[in-house]
N, C-alpha and C positions, 0 to 999 in steps of 0.2 A: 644766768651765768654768761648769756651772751654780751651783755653789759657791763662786768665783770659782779657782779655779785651774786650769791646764792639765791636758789629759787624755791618756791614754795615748798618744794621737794625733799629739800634738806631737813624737813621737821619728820620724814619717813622713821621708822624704821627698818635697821639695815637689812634685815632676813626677809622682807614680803618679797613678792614677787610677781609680776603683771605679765600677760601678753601684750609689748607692743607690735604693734602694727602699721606701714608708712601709708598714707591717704589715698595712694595713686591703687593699691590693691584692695583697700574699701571702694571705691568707686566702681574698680572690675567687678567687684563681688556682686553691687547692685547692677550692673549694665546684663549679667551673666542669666540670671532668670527671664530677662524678657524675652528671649530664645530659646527657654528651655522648658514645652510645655510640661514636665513631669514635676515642676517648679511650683505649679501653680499652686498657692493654699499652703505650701508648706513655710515653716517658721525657721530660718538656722542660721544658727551661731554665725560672725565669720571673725577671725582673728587669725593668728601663727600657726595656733596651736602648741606654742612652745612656751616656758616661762621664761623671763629671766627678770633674773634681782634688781632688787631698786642700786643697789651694789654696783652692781653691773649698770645699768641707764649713767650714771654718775661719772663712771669709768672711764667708757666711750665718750659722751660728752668732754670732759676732761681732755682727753687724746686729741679731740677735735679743735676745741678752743685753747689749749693750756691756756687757762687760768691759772693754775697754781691754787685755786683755794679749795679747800680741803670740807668735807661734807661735816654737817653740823645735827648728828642724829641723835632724838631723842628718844622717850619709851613711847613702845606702842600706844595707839590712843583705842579706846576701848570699843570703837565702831569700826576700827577699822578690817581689812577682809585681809589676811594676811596672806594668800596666795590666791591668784585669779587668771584663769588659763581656760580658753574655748575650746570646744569641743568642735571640730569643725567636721566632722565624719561625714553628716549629712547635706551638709554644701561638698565636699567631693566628691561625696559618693552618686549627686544627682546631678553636679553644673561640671566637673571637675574639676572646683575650684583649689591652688594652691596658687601661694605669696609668691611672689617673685621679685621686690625690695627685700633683701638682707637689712636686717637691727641695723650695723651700722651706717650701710649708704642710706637708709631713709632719713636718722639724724643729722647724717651730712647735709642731704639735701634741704629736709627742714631747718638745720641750721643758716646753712645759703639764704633759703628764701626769707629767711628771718631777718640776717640782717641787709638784704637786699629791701623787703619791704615795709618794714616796722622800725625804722632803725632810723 
């Protein structure tokens, strides 16, 4: 969409649902255990914790770039996981780890550097 046309995305259908997550609090999540010897050996999630709609990513994106083009959703495809959301209990509960990019300023930002360095 940053280019103006639809992205791989658009073949979704409209009801799944993802936890995204912006890069700069993946990064915390790993930096977070090397200080936290109660860390050590253990395996955890790390994501939002929250879902939202492939509906919703579209949306925003939208608001960001108006394009104006309109999503192009087809039927589910039969692998696909139709809602996927982390469990992130046990990274808070031992790093205290919680997000701190909100959904939309992490597409802002991603958007930025998108068309700052791919573009």
């Amino acid at each position: 969409m940053v280019r103006g046309f639809p992205d791989a995305s658009h073949r979704v259908h409209r009801r799944e649902t993802r936890d995204f997550i912006y890069i700069e609090d993946v990064v915390r999540a790993n930096v977070l255990p090397l200080t936290a010897e109660k860390a050590v050996g253990e395996l955890m999630n790390i994501g939002t914790g929250k879902r939202i709609s492939i509906n919703k990513l579209y949306e925003v994106i939208e608001d960001i770039l108006r394009t104006g083009i309109k999503p192009k959703y087809g039927p589910p495809r039969p692998c696909d996981i139709k809602h996927s959301v982390a469990d992130v209990s046990l990274a808070h509960g031992l790093l205290r780890y919680q997000t701190t990019v909100q959904f939309a300023d992490g597409l802002k930002k991603s958007i930025e550097w998108t068309k700052q360095n791919l573009m």
